[in-house]
C-alpha positions, 0 to 999 in steps of 0.5 A: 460467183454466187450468181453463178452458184445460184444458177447452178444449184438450181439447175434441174439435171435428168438421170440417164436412163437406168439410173433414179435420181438421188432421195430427197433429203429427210428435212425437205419431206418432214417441211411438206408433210407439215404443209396443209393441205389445200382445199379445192371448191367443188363448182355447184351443178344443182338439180335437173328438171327431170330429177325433180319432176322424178322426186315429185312423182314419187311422193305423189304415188306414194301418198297416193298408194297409202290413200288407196290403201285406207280407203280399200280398209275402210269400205272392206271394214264398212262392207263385213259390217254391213254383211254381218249386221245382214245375216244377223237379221236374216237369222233373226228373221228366220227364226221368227218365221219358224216360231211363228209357224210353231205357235200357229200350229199350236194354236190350231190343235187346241182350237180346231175348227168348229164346223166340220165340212161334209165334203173333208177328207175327215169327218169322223172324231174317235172317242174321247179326242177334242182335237182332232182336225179336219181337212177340207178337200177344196181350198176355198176355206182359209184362216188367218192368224198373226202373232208377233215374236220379239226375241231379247235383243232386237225386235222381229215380227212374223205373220202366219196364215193358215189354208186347208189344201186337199188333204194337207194343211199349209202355213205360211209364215213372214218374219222380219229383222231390220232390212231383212224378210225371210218366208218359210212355208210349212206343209203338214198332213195326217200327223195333225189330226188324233184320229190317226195317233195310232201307229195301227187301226186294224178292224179285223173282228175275227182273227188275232193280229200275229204280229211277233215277225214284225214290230210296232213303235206306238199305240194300236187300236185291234179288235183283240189283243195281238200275239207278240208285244208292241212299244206302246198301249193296245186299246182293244174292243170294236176297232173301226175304220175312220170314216172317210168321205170319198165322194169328193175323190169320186167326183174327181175321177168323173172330172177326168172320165168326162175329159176322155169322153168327150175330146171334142171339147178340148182345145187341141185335137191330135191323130195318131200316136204322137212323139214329143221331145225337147225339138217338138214340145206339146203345143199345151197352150197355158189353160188349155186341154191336148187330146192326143188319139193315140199313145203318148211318147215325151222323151229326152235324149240329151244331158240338159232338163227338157221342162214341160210348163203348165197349167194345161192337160195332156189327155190320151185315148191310149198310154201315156210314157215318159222318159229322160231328163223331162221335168213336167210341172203343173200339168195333168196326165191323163190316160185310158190305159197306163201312164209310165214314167222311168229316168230321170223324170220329175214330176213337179205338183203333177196330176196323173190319172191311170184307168188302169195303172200308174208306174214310177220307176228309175230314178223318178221324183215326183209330187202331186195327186195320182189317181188309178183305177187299178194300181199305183207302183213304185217300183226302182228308187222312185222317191214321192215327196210331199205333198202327195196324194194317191187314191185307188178305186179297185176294179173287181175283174173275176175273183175278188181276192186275184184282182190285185189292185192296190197300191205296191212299193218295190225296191227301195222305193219311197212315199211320203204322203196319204194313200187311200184304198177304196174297195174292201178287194184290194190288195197293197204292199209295202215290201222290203226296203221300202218306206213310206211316211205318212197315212197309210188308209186301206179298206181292203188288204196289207202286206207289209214287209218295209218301214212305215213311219206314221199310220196304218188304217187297214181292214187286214194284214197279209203276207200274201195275197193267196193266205188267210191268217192276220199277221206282219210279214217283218214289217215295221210301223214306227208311230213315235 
């Protein structure tokens, strides 16, 4: 009986379908929910091959990234270092360049030259004047002075050598700070010499100066008191002309005549009026002479700069032009009748010798000596830069007051250098607009209009060619 009730007791009876089966009883569900639960061991699959190489490799970047990283700070430190320390030095340099060049030129005023060359530019002292300074017209003649400059921190050194170039005088100067080396080249002319202090030498004996038109910014030496104020002192009495040796510009001159007499001479002989451009340069060998029997054409016609190198000589019988972006260095143009440069050109340390007349005109820059027998004109926004040098020997054609030659500024010209005007016939302008800067040596006539910054020496002022009377025309002469 009780195997039989065991039996089916136990027995696990389905529900018929749509039916659920009885609850459980409440005590059977409290007796599991105080049964532990089991834990099951998770079998232990380590790692990978490939998960590990993966691991290293990205260590091995990252330590590699941070590496690159202070190694890049450290040389970019290293480097600004390095860059700072060497524009302290350049800076150091420089100014031990300029001092220097500052303490020559002092030097030279107080302790000019005891021998005065026959052939200078200057020979002549005015009264009263222990520094006065000549300019020796050849180069042969150089002086050397060294002085060391050490500022409150680092020591730099700078040497100076001094040289009379024609009529200017150059002083080269070397500093030096640690690795550093900085030259500075200074270049200076009539503001050296105290013959020419003066903002005006006028030697005009007979009629007053009317200068109330115009005005005066520094001392002026006059025959008689002017009409009109100036800003400075009137040191009146015989007002004299410094004396100027011309012989040396005249030798020059016949230098270049001597060129044009005699073509045999020249290394290259061409016929007929030429045409060179950038496609057919001038066959101006290093040194050597071109005589061309004709006029002379060099143009440009494209955007780059066509350069024409010298030393050499380019020789015409007839006229000599050039136009475009044509940049002629070292080289000397001479000419029987005119030589003519507009747009654009550049004339770099040039020569140019007119018989008749040397135009500039159009946007031309240029530096050099000019030498014409008739006329020198700037006519545009021509810019002459120092160091420059124009003479103009006058030729007397007819009546000497309708010659017209001289030199003339037009537009808004400028000219910074030494003018001198040889004949007493001659007739220069400077018009309005116009500036000049420099020495402005005339023994013949002066109408002035523009600005000039620095000296006029002139026999007399006039406003036209055609008047008598001794005066400014508006200009201004600014000595200070």
């Amino acid at each position: 009986m009780s195997c039989t009730n065991t039996t089916r007791n136990s027995r696990i009876t389905s529900a018929p379908v749509g039916h659920s089966l009885p609850a459980a009883p409440t005590r059977l569900l409290e007796a599991d929910s105080n049964r532990a639960p089991s834990l099951q061991k998770i079998p232990d699959r380590g790692l990978g091959l490939n998960e590990r190489g993966s691991a290293i490799l990205l260590v091995i970047s990252v330590g590699a990234l941070v590496t690159l990283m202070v190694f890049t700070w450290v040389v970019f430190s290293v480097q600004r270092y390095r860059t700072a320390i060497s524009m302290r030095d350049r800076l150091h340099a420089r100014y031990a360049a300029e001092s220097v060049v500052s303490k020559a030129l002092y030097g030279r005023m107080i302790n000019p030259p005891d021998v005065v060359k026959q052939d200078s530019l200057i020979v002549a002292r005015m009264p009263d004047t222990s520094h006065a300074w000549a300019r020796a017209e050849d180069s042969s003649r150089a002086i050397d002075s060294s002085l060391t400059y050490t500022d409150t921190i680092h020591h730099s050194r700078a040497d100076a050598s001094i040289s009379e170039e024609g009529s200017f005088l150059r002083i080269n100067a070397t500093g030096s700070a640690g690795n550093a080396v900085c030259e500075v080249e200074a270049l200076f002319g009539y503001e050296l010499s105290a013959q020419y202090r003066f903002a005006l030498i006028l030697s005009e004996q007979n009629k007053r100066l009317d200068i109330r038109k115009g005005r005066i910014i520094g001392d002026a030496w006059l025959a008689q008191q002017p009409e009109g104020s100036i800003q400075g002192k009137v040191e009146t009495g015989v007002a004299e002309l410094p004396q100027v040796a011309a012989e040396k510009f005249k030798q020059q001159v016949q230098v270049f005549e001597n060129k044009m007499r005699f073509p045999e001479k020249a290394e290259t002989v061409l016929q007929g009026s030429q045409v060179f451009n950038e496609q057919s340069p001038p066959p101006l060998d290093s040194g050597k002479n071109l005589f061309v029997n004709g006029n002379v054409l060099i143009e440009n016609s494209s955007n780059r700069p066509f350069i024409i190198k010298g030393p050499g000589s380019i020789i015409a019988s007839g006229s000599i032009q050039i136009s475009g972006q044509t940049v002629v260095e070292n080289v000397e143009l001479l000419a029987i009748d005119k030589v003519q440069c507009f747009d654009n050109v550049r004339l770099r340390n040039a020569t140019v010798f007119s018989m008749t007349t040397i135009g500039l005109g159009d946007d031309v820059r240029c530096s050099g000596n000019f030498y014409a027998f008739e006329n020198i004109i700037l006519a545009g926004n021509a810019v002459v830069e120092m160091p420059a040098f124009a003479f103009v020997r006058g030729v007397l054609k007819g009546n000497a007051l309708t010659s017209s030659c001289g030199v003339r500024l037009s537009g808004e010209s400028r000219f910074s250098g030494i003018v001198f005007c040889e004949q007493g016939f001659t007739y220069s302008s400077i018009e309005k607009n116009t500036r000049f800067t420099g020495l402005f040596y005339t023994r013949g006539y002066l109408a002035l209009e523009g600005t000039v910054y620095g000296c006029v020496a002139a026999q007399r002022m006039k406003k036209d060619l055609a008047g008598d009377k001794n005066e400014f025309a508006g200009g201004t002469i600014d000595r200070k």
